[in-house]
RODO-805329 format. One record per residue (C-alpha): x, y, z; residue in three letters. Coordinates in Angstrom, 2 decimals. Each point is the difference from the previous one (the first is absolute). Example, Ala and Ser with C-alpha at 12.3 -4.5 7.8 and 13.67 -1.06 7.14 Angstrom:
2
+---------+---------+---------+------+
!       x !       y !       z ! resn !
+---------+---------+---------+------+
!   12.30 !   -4.50 !    7.80 !  Ala !
!    1.37 !    3.44 !   -0.66 !  Ser !
+---------+---------+---------+------+
***
This chain:
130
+---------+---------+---------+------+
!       x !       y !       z ! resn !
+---------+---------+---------+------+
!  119.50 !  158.73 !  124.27 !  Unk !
!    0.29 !    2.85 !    2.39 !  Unk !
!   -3.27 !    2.22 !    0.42 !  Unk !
!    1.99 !    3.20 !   -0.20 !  Unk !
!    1.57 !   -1.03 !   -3.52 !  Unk !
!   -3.60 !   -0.81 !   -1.20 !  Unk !
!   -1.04 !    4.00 !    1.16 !  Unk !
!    3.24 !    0.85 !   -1.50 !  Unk !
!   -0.98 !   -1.45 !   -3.21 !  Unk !
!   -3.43 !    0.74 !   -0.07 !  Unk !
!    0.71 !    3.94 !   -0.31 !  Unk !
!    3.50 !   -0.01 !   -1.87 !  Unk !
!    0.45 !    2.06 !   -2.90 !  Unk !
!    1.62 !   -1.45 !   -3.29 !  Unk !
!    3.42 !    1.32 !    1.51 !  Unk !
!   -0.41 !   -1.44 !    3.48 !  Unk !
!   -1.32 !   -3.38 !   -1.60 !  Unk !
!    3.47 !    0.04 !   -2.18 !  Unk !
!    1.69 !    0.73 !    2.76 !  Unk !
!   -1.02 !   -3.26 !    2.09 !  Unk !
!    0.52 !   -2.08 !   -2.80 !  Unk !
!    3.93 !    1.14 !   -0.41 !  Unk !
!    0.29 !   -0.45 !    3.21 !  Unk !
!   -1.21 !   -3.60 !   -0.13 !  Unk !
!    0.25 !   -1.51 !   -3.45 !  Unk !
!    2.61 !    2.85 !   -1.78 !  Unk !
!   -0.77 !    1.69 !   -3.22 !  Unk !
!   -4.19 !    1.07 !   -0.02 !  Unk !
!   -2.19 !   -0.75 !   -2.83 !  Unk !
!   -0.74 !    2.62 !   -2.62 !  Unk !
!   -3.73 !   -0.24 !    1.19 !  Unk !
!   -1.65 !    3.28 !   -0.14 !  Unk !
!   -3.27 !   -1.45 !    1.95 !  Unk !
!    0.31 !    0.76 !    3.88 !  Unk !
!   -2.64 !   -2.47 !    0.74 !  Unk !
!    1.62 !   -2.91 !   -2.16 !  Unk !
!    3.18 !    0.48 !    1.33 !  Unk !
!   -1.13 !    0.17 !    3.74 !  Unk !
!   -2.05 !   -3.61 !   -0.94 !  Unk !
!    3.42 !   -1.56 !   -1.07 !  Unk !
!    1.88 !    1.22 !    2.67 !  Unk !
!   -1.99 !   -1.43 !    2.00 !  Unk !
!   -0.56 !   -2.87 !   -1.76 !  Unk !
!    3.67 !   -0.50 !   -0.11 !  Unk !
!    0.68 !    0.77 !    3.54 !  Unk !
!   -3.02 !   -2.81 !    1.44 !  Unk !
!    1.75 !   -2.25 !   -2.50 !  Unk !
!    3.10 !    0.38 !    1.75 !  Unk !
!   -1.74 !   -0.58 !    3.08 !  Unk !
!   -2.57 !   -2.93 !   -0.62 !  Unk !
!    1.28 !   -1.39 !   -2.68 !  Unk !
!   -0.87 !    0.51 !   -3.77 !  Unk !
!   -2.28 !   -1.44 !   -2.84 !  Unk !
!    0.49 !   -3.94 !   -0.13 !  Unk !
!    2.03 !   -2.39 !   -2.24 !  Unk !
!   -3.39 !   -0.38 !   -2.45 !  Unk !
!   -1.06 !    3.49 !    0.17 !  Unk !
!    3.17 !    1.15 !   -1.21 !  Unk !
!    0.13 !   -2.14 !   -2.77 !  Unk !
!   -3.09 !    0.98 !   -0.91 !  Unk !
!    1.05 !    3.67 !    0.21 !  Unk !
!    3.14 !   -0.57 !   -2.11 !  Unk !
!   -1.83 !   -1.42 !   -3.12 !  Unk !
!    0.34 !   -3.83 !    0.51 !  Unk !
!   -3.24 !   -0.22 !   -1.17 !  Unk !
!   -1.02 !   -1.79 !    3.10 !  Unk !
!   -3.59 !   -1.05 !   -0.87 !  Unk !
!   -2.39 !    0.56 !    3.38 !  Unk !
!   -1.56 !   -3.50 !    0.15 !  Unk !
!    4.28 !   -0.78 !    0.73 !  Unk !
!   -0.66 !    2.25 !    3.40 !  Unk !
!   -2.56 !   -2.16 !    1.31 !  Unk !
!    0.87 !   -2.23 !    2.82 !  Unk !
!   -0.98 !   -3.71 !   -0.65 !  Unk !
!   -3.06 !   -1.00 !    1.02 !  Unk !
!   -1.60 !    3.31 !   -0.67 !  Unk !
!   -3.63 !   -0.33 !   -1.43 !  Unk !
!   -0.97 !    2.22 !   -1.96 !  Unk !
!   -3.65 !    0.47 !   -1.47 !  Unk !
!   -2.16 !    1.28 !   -2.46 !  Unk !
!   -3.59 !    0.29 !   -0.93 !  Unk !
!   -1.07 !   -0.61 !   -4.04 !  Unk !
!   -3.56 !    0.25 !   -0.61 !  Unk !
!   -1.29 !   -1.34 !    2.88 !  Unk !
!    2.90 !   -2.36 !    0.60 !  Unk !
!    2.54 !    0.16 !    2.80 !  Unk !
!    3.14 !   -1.29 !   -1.53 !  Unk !
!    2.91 !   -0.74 !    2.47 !  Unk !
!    4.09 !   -0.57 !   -0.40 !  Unk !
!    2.78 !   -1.22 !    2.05 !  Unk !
!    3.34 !    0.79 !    0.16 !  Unk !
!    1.80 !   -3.02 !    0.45 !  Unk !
!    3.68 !   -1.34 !   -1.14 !  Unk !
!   -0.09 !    3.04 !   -2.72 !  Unk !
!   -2.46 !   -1.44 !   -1.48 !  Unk !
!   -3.71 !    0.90 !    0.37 !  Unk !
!   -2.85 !   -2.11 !    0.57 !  Unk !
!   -3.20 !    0.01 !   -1.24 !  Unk !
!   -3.26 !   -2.27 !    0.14 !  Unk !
!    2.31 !   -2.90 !    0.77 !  Unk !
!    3.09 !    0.80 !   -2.52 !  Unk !
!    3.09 !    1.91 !   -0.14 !  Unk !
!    0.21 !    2.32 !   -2.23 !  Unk !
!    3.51 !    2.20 !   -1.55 !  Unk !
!   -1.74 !    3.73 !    0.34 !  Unk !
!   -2.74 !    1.81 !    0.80 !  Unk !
!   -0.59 !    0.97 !   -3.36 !  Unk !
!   -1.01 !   -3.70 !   -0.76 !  Unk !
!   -2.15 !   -0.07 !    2.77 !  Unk !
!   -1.30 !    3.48 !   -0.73 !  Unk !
!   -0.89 !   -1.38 !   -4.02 !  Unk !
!   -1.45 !   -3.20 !    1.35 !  Unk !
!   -2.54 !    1.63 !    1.73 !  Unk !
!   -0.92 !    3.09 !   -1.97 !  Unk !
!    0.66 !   -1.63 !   -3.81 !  Unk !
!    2.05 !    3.30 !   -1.15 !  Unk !
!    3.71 !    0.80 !    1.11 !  Unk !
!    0.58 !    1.88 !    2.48 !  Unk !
!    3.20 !    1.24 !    2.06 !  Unk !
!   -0.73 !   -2.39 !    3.31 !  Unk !
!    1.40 !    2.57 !    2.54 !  Unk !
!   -2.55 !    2.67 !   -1.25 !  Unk !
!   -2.65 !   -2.70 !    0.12 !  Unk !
!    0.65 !   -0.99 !    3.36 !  Unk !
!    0.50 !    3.53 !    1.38 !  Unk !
!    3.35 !   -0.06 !    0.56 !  Unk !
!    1.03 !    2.62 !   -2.62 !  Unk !
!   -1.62 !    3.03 !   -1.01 !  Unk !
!   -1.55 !    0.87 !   -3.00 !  Unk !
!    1.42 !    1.58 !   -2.89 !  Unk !
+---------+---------+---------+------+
***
């Protein structure tokens, strides 16, 4: 992206800002937020430049449900401590392994180890709290 576009950008009005997109993308967005429509534009315009969001990302964005332990690559490790204990998991042939078995989800890991249920992403850190 040009340097004088990003100066452009960075002191655009609302009207200016709708203006750039018309020019690019056609009708502007209703947005009444300066700042959140400068942030898309140029969102959208490094997009058109680098690239966008990837295949998984996008699915995740458009409500596949795509659960977070599915964006790991295989043999990703990924670790937790339980009361003293460092417990560890593998990715591997979407499965995960653990202490020498493979196991369907992190949720049956996560309930092996702590005795309750828990969601497996949040136990592992791979989600955030509710």
């Amino acid at each position: 992206m040009e340097r004088s576009l990003l100066k452009r950008l960075e002191t655009a009005d609302l009207a200016e800002l709708r203006s750039e997109w018309e020019r690019r993308y056609g009708v502007a967005p209703g947005l009444r937020s300066p700042d959140l429509l400068r942030r898309i534009l140029a969102w959208r315009i490094q997009a058109g430049a680098e690239g966008g969001l990837d295949r998984a990302t996008r699915r995740l964005l458009a409500g596949n449900r795509a659960r977070p332990e599915t964006l790991l690559s295989e043999g990703t490790v990924i670790t937790r401590e339980w009361k003293g204990v460092r417990h560890e998991v593998e990715i591997a042939d979407g499965v995960f392994l653990y202490r020498g078995e493979r196991w369907k989800s992190l949720s049956e890991i996560a309930r092996a180890i702590t005795g309750t249920r828990w969601n497996g992403p949040r136990f592992f850190g791979l989600r955030e709290a509710a």
